[in-house]
C-alpha positions in Angstrom: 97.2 62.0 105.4 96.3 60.4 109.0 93.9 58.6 110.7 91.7 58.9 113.2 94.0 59.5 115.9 96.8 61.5 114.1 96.0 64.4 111.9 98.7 65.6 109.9 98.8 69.3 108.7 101.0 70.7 105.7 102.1 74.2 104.6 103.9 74.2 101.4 105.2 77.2 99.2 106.6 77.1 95.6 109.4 79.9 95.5 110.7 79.5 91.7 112.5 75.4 92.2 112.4 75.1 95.9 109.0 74.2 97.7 109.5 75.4 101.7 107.1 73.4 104.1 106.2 73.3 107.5 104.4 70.0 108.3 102.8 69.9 112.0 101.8 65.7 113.0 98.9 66.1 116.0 97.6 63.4 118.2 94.4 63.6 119.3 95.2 61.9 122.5 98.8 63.1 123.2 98.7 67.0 120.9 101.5 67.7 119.1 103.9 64.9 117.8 106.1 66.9 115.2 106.7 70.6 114.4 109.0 70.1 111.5 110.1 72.6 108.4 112.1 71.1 105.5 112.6 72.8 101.8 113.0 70.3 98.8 114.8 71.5 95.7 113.3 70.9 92.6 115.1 69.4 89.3 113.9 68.7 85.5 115.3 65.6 84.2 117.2 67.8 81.8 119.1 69.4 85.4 120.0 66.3 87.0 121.4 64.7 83.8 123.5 67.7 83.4 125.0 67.3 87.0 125.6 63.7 87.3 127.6 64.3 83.6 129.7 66.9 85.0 130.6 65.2 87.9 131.6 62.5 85.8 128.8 60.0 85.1 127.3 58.9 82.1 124.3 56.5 80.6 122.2 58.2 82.7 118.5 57.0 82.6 115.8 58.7 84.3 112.2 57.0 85.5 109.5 59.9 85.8 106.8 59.7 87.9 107.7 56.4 90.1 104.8 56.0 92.3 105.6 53.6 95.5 101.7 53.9 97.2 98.6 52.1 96.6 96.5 54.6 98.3 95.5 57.8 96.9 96.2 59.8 99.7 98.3 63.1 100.2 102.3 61.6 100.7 103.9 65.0 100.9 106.5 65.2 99.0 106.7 61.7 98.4 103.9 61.0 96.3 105.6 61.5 92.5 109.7 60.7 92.6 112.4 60.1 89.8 114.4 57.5 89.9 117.7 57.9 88.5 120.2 55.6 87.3 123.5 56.5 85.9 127.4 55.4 85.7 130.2 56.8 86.8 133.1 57.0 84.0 
């Protein structure tokens, strides 16, 4: 994902349910805007629902693959989201 002025530059890897990523965002006017490394856990449906019960929630509902962008470019790890909904006892 960029432009023509700002390229952006991922590195992900998949280590069983976490995906580790170093993302670099370059100008080419100014060079380097962001160095950044973030890891994002990953959870089935069947995981979360689990959680939110034993914390103490219940009618959970669950919305796979919520998209929020028109274009079909790369969004990270924002392209494909759940959306969950659930109520607390």
């Amino acid at each position: 994902m960029g432009n023509e002025e700002i390229l952006v530059c991922r590195q992900r890897n998949l280590d069983e349910d976490i995906i580790y990523c170093r993302e670099l965002v370059i100008s080419k006017t100014e060079g380097l805007i962001r160095d950044a490394n973030y890891c994002t856990h990953l959870y089935s449906p069947e995981q979360i629902t689990k959680m939110l019960k034993a914390s103490g929630f219940d009618s959970v509902t669950i919305q796979k693959d919520f998209v929020s962008h028109s274009e079909k470019v790369d969004y990270g790890m924002m392209t494909n989201r759940m959306i969950v909904i659930a109520n607390k006892k």
